[in-house]
C-alpha positions in Angstrom: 94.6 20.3 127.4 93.7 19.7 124.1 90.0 19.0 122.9 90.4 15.4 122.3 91.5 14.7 126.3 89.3 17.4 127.5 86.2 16.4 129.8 82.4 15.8 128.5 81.2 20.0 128.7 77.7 21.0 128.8 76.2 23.5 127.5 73.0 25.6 128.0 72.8 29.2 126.4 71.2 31.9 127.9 66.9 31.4 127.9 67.5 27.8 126.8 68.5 25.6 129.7 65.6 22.7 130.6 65.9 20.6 133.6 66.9 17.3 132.8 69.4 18.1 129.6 72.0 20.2 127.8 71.2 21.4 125.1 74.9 20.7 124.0 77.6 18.4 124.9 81.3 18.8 124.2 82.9 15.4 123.9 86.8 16.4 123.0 86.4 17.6 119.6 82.7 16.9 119.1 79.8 18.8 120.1 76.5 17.4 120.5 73.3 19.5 120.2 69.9 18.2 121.5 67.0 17.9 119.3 66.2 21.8 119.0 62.7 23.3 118.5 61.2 26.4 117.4 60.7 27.9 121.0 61.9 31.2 121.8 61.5 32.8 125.2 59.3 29.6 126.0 56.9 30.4 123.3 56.3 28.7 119.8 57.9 30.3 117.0 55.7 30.2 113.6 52.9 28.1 114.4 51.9 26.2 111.3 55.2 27.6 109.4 57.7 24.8 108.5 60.1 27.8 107.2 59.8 29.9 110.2 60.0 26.7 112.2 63.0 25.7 110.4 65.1 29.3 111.1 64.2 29.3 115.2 65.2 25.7 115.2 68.7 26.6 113.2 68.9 29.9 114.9 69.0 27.7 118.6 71.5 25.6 117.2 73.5 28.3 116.3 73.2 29.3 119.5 74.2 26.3 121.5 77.1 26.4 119.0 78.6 29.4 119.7 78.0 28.5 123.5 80.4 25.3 122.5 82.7 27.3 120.7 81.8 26.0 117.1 79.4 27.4 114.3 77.0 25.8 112.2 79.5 25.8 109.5 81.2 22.7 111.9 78.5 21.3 111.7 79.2 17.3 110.4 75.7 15.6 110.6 72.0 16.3 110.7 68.8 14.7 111.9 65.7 16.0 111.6 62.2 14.8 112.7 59.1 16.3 111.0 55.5 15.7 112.2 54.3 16.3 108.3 55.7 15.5 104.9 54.6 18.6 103.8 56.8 20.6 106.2 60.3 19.2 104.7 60.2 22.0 101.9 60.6 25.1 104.3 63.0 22.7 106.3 64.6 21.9 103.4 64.6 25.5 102.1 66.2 27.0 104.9 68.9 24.3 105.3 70.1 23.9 101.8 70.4 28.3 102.2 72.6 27.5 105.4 74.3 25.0 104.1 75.1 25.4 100.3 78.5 25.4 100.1 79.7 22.5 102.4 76.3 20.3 103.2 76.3 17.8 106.1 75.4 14.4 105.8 71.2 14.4 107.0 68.7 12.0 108.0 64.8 13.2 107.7 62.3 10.9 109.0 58.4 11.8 109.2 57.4 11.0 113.2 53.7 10.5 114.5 54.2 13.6 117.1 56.5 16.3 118.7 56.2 17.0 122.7 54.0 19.9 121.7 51.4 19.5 118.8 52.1 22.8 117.4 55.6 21.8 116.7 56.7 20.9 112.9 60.3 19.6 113.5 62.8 18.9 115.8 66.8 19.3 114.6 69.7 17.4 115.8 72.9 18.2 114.8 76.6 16.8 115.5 79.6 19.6 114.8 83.0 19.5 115.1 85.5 22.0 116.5 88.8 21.9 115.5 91.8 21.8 118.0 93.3 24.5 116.1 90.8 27.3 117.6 
């Protein structure tokens, strides 16, 4: 069956599944990937650190990815929710590193608060996997 008449897919990697989501969804060639956080083995990852923030977020994406069968470089579209102007440079840092060569389109809009206060960002991302894989 090819990608494009495949079934929705969800996907949860290892240490990340939450009831009440996936933290990816395969739709035929497109794959999904809930809002991702800096939490790692339930904890917060780089409390008041928009750059370490901004690597655990893309390394849990990365991860629900992979899970999908895609990489970030698949990755078609961004969106990213910051609780503070001031954290968009270490966002910005690490995603302009990630994404030098072949950039996504992006959306960054400043929000009034994350689930947990300690929490700098939250990163959506849309990817696409090609049938050819």
């Amino acid at each position: 069956m090819s990608p494009d008449a495949s079934p929705i897919a969800r996907f949860n990697p290892p240490g990340m599944a939450f009831a009440g989501m996936s933290q990816a969804v395969g739709c035929g060639s497109f794959v999904l990937v809930s809002g991702q956080v800096a939490l790692r083995g339930g904890a917060i990852v780089g409390v008041g650190d928009a750059k370490a923030q901004a690597e655990a977020c893309f390394a849990n994406i990365e991860a629900a990815l992979a899970e999908a069968g895609a990489t970030l470089s698949d990755i078609a579209s961004l969106r990213c929710s910051l609780t503070d102007r001031a954290a968009y440079a270490g966002y910005a840092e690490v995603k302009n590193a990630l994404f030098a060569d072949a950039p996504p389109c992006s959306t960054v809009v400043i929000v009034a608060g994350l689930l947990m206060p300690e929490l700098l960002m939250e990163v959506e991302a849309v990817a696409w996997r090609p049938a050819t894989r």
